[in-house]
C-alpha positions in Angstrom: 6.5 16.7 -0.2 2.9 15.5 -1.3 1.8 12.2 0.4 2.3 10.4 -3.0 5.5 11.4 -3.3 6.7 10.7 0.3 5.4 7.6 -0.1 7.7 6.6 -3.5 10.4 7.8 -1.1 9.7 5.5 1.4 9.1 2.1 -0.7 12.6 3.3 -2.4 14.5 3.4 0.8 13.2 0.0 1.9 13.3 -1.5 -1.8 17.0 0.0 -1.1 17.7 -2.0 2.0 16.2 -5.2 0.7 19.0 -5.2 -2.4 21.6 -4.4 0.3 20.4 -7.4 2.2 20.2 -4.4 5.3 16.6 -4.6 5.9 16.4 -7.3 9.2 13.6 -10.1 7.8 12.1 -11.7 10.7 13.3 -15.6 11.8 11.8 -18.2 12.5 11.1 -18.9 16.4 13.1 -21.5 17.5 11.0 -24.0 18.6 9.2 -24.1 14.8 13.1 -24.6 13.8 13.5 -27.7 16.1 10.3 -29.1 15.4 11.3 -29.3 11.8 14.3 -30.4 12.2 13.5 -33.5 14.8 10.6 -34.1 11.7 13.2 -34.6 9.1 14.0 -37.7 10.7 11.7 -40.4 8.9 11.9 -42.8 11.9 11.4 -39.9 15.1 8.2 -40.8 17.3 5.7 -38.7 18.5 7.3 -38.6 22.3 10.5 -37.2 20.6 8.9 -34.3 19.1 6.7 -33.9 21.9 9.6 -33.4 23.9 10.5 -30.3 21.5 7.2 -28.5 22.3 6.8 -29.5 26.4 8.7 -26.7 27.7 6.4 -24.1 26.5 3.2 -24.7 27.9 1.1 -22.5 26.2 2.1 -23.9 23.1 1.3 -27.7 24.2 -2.2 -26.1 25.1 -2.7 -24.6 21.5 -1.5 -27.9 20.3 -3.6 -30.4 22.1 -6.3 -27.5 21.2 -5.7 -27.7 17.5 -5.8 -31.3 17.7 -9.2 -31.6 19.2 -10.7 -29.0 16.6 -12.3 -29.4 13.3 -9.3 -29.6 11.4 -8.3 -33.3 12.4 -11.8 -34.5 12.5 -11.5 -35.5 16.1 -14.1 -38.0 17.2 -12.6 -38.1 20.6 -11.0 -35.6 23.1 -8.1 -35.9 24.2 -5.7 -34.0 26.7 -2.1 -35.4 26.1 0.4 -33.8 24.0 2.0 -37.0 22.4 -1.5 -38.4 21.8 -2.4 -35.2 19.7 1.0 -35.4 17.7 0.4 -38.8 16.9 -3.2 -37.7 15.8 -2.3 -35.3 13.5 1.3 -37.4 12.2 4.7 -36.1 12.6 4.9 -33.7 9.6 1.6 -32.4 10.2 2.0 -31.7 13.9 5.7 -30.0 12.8 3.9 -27.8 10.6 1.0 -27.0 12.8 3.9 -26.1 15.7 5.4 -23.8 13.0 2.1 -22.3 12.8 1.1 -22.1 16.4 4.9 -20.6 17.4 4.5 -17.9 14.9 2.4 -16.3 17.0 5.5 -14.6 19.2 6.3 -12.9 16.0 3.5 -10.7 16.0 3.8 -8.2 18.9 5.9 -5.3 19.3 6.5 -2.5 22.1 4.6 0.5 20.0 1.2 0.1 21.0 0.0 1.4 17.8 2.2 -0.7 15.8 1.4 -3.7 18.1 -2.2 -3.3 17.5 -1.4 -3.6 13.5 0.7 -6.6 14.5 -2.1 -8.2 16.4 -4.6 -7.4 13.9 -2.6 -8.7 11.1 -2.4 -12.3 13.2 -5.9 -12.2 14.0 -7.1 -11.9 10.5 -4.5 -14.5 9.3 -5.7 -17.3 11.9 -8.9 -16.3 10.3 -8.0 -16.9 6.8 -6.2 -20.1 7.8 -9.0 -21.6 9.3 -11.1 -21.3 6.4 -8.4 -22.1 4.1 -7.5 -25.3 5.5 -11.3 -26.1 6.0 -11.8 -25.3 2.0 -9.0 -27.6 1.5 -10.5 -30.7 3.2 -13.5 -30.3 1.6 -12.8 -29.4 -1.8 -9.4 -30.6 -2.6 -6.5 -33.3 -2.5 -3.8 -31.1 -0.6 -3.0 -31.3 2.7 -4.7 -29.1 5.2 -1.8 -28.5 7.4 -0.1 -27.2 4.3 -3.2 -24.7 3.5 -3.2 -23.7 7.2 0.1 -22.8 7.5 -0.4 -20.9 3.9 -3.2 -19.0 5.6 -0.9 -17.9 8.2 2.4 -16.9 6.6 0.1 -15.3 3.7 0.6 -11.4 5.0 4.2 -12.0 6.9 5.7 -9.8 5.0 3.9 -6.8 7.2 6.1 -7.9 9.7 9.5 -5.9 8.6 7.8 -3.2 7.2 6.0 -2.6 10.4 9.0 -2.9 12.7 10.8 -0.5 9.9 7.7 2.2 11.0 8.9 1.2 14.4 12.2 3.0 13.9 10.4 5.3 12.0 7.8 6.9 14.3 7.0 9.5 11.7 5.5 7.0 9.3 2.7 6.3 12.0 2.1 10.1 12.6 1.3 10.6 8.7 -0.6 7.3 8.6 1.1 5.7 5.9 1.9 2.4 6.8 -1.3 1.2 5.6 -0.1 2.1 2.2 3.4 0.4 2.8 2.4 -2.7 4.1 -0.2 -3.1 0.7 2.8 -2.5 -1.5 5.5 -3.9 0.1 4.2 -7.0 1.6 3.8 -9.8 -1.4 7.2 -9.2 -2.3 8.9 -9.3 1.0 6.5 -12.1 2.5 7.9 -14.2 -0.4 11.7 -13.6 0.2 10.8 -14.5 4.1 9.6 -17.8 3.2 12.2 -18.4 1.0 14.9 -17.4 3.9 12.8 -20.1 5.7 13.2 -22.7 3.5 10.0 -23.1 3.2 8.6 -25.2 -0.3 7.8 -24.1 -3.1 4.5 -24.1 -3.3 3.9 -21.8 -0.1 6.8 -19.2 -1.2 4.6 -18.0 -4.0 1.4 -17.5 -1.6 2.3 -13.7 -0.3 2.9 -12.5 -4.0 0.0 -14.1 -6.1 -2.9 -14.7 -4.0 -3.8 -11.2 -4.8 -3.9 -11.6 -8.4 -7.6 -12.9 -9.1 -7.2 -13.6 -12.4 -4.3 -15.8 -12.2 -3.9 -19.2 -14.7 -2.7 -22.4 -13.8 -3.9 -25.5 -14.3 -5.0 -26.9 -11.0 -6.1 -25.7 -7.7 -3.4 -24.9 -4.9 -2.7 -23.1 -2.1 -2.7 -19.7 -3.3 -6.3 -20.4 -4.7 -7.2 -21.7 -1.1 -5.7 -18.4 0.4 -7.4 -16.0 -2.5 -10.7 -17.4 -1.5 -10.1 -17.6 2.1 -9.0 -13.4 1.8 -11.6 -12.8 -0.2 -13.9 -14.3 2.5 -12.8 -13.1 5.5 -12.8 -9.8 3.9 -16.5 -9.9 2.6 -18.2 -12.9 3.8 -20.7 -11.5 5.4 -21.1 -8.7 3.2 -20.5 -9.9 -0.3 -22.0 -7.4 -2.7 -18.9 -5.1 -1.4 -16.3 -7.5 -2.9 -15.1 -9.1 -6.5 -17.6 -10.9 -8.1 -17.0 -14.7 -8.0 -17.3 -15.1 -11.6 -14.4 -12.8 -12.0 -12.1 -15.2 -9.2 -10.3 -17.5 -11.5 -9.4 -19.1 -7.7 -13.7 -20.2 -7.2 -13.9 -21.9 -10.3 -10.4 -24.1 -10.1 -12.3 -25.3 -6.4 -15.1 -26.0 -7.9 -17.1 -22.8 -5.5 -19.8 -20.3 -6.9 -19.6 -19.0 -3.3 -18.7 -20.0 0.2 -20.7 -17.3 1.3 -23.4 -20.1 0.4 -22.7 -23.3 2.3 -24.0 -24.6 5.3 -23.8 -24.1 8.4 -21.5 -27.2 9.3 -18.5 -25.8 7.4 -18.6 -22.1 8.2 -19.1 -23.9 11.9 -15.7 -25.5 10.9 -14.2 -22.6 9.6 -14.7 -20.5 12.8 -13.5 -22.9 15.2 -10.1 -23.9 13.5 -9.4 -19.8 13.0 -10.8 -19.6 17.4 -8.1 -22.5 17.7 -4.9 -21.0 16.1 -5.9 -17.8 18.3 -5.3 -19.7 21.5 
């Protein structure tokens, strides 16, 4: 069996599994599920869902790290955990705790496919950094939202490597590279779905790919599309798409990011730096 053709075998047992509802789709942590839950409540205070995050205290750092970075605009430091919740507002800080707690999701005990784990995170804190940056600067949408959209954008790598985990002959022939580019859009939209997650971030895994997409206004696939497409070639732009041909530049209003100044790209680096912990 040719690589090709092993391969096609491969994406067809998995494709398979995911009709049979058999293929186990990663969860939610549970502190992301209480934190969104306690947020639901219109009238909750920012001690409440404080209390939600206070047992973990790694998270509380990454919080109150987060909420002294670029992305809230923070004049002043600050070193308490309900002060930074009520800095960034309940629904923000809910989704930022969603963010932060996805973290734990990307590790496993193969230190091969741990490394891919890890690498996938560290290039999504990446891309969320400058999405949510891009957002601030160049659009009406919230930044939490494009920051979580930055994060969740590649989840679905996360089944598809712990299926290779099972599977130790698909790291011997190499292929999970090739898995995780075809599999991925599909199943990182099904996972957010599963999540309940809106609308408008269920459609980032499977379209921020597609550079010549239409719609009418920016969103937060555009945000991830450029934010990919710079952490990919940023500093070495000649080896990517032409901008002219990214339908996602020209809804925000970018010839190139690769061309601002210094300020945001300073922005950029230190929201991805605080999402890494």
């Amino acid at each position: 069996m040719s690589l090709d053709s092993l391969q096609l075998a491969i994406v067809q047992e998995i494709e398979s599994l995911i009709q049979q509802d058999q293929l186990i789709l990663p969860t939610l942590p549970e502190v992301a599920l209480k934190a969104r839950d306690v947020a639901m409540n219109p009238d909750v205070s920012a001690r409440e869902l404080a209390d939600v995050v206070s047992n973990d205290p790694a998270l509380t750092v990454r919080l109150i790290k987060v909420a002294n970075s670029p992305l809230l605009r923070a004049q002043r430091q600050i070193d308490d955990l309900v002060q930074a919740i009520a800095r960034m507002g309940i629904q923000s800080a809910a989704n930022i705790i969603s963010s932060l707690a996805m973290r734990q999701m990307f590790q496993a005990s193969h230190p091969k496919i741990d490394q891919l784990m890890r690498e996938i995170w560290s290039r999504s804190t990446e891309v969320a950094g400058i999405a949510s940056v891009l957002c601030r600067h160049y659009t009406s949408l919230k930044p939490d939202q494009a920051l979580l959209a930055g994060l969740v954008y590649q989840v679905g790598a996360l089944p598809i490597l712990s299926y290779a985990e099972d599977h130790e002959q698909l790291i011997d022939e190499g292929l999970i590279d090739q898995l995780v580019s075809v599999l991925h859009p599909r199943l990182g939209s099904l996972i957010l779905r599963r999540w309940d997650f809106a609308p408008e971030l269920v459609q980032v895994p499977g379209e921020y790919a597609q550079l010549d997409r239409q719609v009418a206004h920016a969103d937060y696939v555009d945000l991830v599309t450029v934010a990919h497409l710079e952490s990919l070639y940023g500093a070495h732009p000649e080896q990517g798409p032409a901008v002219d041909r990214v339908l996602a530049y020209q809804r925000l209003g970018l010839s190139s990011v690769r061309t601002e100044d210094e300020d945001i790209k300073d922005e950029m680096r230190a929201t991805g730096q605080a999402l890494q912990g």
